[in-house]
C-alpha positions in Angstrom: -13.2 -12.6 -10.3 -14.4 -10.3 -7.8 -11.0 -9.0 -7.1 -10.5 -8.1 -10.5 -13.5 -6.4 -10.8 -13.1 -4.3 -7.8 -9.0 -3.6 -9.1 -11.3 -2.6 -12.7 -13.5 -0.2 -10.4 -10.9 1.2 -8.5 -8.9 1.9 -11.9 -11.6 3.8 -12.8 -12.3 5.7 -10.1 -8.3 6.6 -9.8 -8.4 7.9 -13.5 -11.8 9.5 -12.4 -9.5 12.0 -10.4 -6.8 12.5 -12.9 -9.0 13.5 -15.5 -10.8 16.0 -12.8 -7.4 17.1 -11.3 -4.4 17.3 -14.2 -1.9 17.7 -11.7 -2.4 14.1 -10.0 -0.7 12.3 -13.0 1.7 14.8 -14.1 4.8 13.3 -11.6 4.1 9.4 -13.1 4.9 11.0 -16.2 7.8 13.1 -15.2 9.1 10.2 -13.5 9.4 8.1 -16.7 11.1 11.2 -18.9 13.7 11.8 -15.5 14.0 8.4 -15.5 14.8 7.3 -18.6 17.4 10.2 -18.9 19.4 8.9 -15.7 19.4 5.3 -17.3 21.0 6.4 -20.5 23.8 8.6 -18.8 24.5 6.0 -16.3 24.5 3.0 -18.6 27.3 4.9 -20.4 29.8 5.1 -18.0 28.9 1.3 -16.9 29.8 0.2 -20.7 33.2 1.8 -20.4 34.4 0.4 -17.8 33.3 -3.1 -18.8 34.9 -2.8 -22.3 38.0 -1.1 -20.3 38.5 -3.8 -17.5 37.1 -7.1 -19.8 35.6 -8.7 -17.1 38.6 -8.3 -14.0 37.9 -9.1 -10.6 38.5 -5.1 -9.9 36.8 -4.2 -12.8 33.8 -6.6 -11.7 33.7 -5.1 -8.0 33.7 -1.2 -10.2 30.7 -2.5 -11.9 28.8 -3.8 -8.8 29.5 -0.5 -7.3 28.4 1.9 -10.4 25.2 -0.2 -10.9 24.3 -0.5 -7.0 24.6 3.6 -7.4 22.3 3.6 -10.4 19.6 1.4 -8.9 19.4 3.8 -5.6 19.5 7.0 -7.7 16.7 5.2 -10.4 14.9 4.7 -6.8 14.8 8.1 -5.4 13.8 9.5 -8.6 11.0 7.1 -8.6 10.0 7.6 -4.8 10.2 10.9 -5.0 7.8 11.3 -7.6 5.8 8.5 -6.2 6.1 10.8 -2.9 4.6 13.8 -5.4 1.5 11.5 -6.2 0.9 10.7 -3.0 0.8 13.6 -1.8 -1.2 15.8 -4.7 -3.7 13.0 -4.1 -4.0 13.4 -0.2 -4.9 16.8 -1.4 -7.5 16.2 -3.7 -9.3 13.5 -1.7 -8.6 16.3 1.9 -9.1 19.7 -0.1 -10.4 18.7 -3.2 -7.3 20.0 -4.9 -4.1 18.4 -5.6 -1.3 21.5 -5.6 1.8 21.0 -7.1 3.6 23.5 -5.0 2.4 22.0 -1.7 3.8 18.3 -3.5 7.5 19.8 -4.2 7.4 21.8 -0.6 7.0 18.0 1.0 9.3 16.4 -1.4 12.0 18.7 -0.4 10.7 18.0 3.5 11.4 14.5 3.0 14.2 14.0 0.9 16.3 12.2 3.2 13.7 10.0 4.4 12.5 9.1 0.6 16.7 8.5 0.2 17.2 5.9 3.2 14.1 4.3 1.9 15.3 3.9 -1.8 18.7 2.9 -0.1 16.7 0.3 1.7 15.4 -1.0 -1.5 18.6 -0.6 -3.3 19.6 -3.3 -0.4 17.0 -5.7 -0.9 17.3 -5.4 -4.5 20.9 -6.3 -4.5 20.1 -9.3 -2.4 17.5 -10.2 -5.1 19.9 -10.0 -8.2 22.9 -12.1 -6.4 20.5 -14.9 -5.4 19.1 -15.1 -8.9 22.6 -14.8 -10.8 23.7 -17.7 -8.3 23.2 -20.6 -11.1 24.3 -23.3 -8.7 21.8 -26.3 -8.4 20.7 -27.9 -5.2 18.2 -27.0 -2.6 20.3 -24.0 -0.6 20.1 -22.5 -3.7 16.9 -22.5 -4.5 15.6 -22.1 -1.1 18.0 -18.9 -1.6 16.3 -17.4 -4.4 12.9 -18.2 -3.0 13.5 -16.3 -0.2 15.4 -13.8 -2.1 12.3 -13.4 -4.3 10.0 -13.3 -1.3 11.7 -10.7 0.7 11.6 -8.7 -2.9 7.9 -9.0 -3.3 7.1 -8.1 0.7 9.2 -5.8 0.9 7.7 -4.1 -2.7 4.7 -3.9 -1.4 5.9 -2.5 2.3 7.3 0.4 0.4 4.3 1.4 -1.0 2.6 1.9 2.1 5.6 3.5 4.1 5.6 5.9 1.4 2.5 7.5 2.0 3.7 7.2 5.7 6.6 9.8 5.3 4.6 11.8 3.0 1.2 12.3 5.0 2.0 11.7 8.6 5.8 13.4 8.0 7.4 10.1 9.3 11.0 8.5 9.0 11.7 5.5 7.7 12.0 3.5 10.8 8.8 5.1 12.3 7.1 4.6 9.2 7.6 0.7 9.1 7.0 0.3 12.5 3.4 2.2 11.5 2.6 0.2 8.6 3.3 -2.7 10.6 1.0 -1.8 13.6 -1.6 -0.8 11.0 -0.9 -4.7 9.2 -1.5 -6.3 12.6 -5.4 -5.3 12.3 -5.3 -7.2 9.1 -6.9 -4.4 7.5 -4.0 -3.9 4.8 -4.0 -7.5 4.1 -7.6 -7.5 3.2 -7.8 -4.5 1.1 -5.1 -6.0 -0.9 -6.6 -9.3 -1.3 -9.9 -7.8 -2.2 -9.2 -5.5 -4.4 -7.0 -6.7 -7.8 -5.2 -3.7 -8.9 -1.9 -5.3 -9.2 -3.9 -8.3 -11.5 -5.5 -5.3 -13.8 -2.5 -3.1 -14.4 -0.6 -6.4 -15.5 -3.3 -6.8 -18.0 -3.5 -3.6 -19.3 0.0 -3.5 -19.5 0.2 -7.1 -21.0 -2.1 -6.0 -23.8 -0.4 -2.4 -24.5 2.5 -4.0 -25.1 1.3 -6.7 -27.5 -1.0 -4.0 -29.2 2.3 -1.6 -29.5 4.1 -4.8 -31.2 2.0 -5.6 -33.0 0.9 -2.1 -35.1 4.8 -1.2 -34.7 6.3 -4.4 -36.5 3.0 -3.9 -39.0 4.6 -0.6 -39.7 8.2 -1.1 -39.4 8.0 -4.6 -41.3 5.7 -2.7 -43.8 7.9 -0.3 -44.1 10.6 -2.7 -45.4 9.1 -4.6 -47.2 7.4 -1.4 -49.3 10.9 0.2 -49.7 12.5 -1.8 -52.3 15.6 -2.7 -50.7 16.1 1.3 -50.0 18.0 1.3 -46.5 17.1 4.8 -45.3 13.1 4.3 -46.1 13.4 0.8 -43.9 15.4 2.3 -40.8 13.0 5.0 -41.2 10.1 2.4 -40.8 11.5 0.4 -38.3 12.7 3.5 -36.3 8.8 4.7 -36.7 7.3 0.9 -34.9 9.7 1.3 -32.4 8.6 4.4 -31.1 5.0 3.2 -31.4 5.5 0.2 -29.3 7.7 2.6 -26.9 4.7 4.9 -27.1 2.2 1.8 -25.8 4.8 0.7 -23.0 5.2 4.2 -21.3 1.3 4.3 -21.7 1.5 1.6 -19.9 3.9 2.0 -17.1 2.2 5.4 -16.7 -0.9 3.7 -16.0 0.7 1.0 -13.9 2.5 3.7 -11.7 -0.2 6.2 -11.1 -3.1 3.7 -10.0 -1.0 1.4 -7.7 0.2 4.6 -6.0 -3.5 6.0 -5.7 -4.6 2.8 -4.5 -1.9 2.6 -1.9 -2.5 5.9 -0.9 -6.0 5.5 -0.1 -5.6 2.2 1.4 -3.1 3.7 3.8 -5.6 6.8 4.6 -7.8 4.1 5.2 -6.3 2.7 7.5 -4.8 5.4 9.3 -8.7 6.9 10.3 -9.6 3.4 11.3 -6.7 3.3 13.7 -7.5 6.8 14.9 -11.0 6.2 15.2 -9.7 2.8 17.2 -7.8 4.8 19.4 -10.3 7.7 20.1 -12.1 4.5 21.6 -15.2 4.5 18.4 -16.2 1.0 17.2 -13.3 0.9 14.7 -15.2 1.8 11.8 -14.1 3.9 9.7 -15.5 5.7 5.9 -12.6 4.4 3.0 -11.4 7.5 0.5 -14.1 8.1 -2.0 -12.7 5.9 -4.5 -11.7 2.9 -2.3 -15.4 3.2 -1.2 -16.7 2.8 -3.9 -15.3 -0.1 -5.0 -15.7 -1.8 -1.8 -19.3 -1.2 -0.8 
């Protein structure tokens, strides 16, 4: 219960900025419009050649290919503007401003790095998808999609911290995990992700934007219907209307979602990065969190 309480705290504190800085949420929100623009032109494509080739062993190995493309690009657009956040907040908590000039200047800096990583991910999310579509029963299987599923999770979370690795100290993607894994070995990672629940809050806001979205949306598209009289324009009308509310509540949502686990990455990583300089510099290993981690964890 603490946990979640200290993920609550945090949320606030994370939303504390955004309100004070506008420019801190901006990228969570273009990421979502960019996006869902590249899923809709690539899913296009995808559905041609599937109604084309009917399920062939070439066409199959076409599909694989196209999607495995559309997964790394959906990943670099959602790095980079993870990269953007990152950054603007480095700013804000450093210079007490988040500039989204500086942001695009170190997006453009590490492009390629924020590309191998998403083509890492792209890797380890392909791995993922084959163990789960493997329906066959029997323990290799299973211990297969366990440990598919486990390498997914780890490696989730390792990305989030390598991240502000590239971005802040302007490293690659190999000397980035080799940082966040020196920085793991002091445990101090671990702990600030066991004690503090942002993962557990950001599900539950999301799990309860997305019921309250249903909910008024098939009150007003059902409504709708039921109040038109068996007119077909007034009930797509309706219907089309509760979609967009309950589309409204999930990109809520995912904006939420994706702008507070960056922060908190963010300032778990600066965290940890002083205490291993202050480590080094041969100090007692102490170190003062980022404001809002601080506050959460005093």
């Amino acid at each position: 219960m603490e946990s979640f309480t200290r993920g609550w705290n945090f949320l606030k504190q994370a939303w504390g900025m955004a309100f004070k800085d506008k420019d801190l949420i901006k990228p969570s929100i273009y990421a979502l419009i960019v996006g869902g623009i590249i899923s809709i032109i690539g899913i296009i494509p995808i559905i041609g050649v599937a109604m084309l080739t009917g399920g062939s062993d070439f066409g199959n190995i076409v599909l694989f290919v196209m999607g495995a493309i559309l997964v790394f690009v959906q990943f670099i657009v959602s790095y980079v503007f993870s990269a953007m956040t990152v950054y603007l907040i480095y700013g804000y908590l450093s210079e007490g401003d988040g500039r989204m000039d500086k942001a695009w200047a170190i997006v453009r800096r590490d492009l390629f790095d924020i590309a191998t990583l998403a083509a890492a991910s792209t890797v380890v999310n392909l791995i993922k998808s084959a163990a789960n579509r493997n329906k066959k029963s029997g323990i290799g299987a299973a211990v297969a999609r366990a440990g598919a599923g486990l390498l997914d999770t780890l490696w989730t979370e390792a990305a989030l911290l390598i991240l502000p690795a590239m971005v802040i100290d302007d490293l690659n993607l190999k000397k980035g995990m080799e940082r966040v894994w020196n920085i793991t070995k002091g445990n101090l990672l671990l702990i600030g992700i066991s004690t503090v629940g942002v993962k557990w809050v950001t599900g539950l806001i999301g799990f309860v934007l997305g019921m309250i979205g249903a909910v008024i949306g098939f009150a007003i598209g059902g409504g709708a219907a039921y109040a038109s009289g068996g007119d077909a324009t007034l009930s797509v009308v309706g219907i089309a209307i509760g979609f967009l509310i309950f589309f409204f509540f999930i990109i809520l949502a995912s904006v939420i979602s994706s702008y507070t686990g960056t922060a908190y990455h963010t300032c778990l990583y600066i965290w940890a990065r002083d205490v291993e300089t202050a480590q080094e510099k041969g100090a007692s290993g102490q170190a003062a969190a980022p404001a809002p981690l601080a506050a959460v964890l005093h």
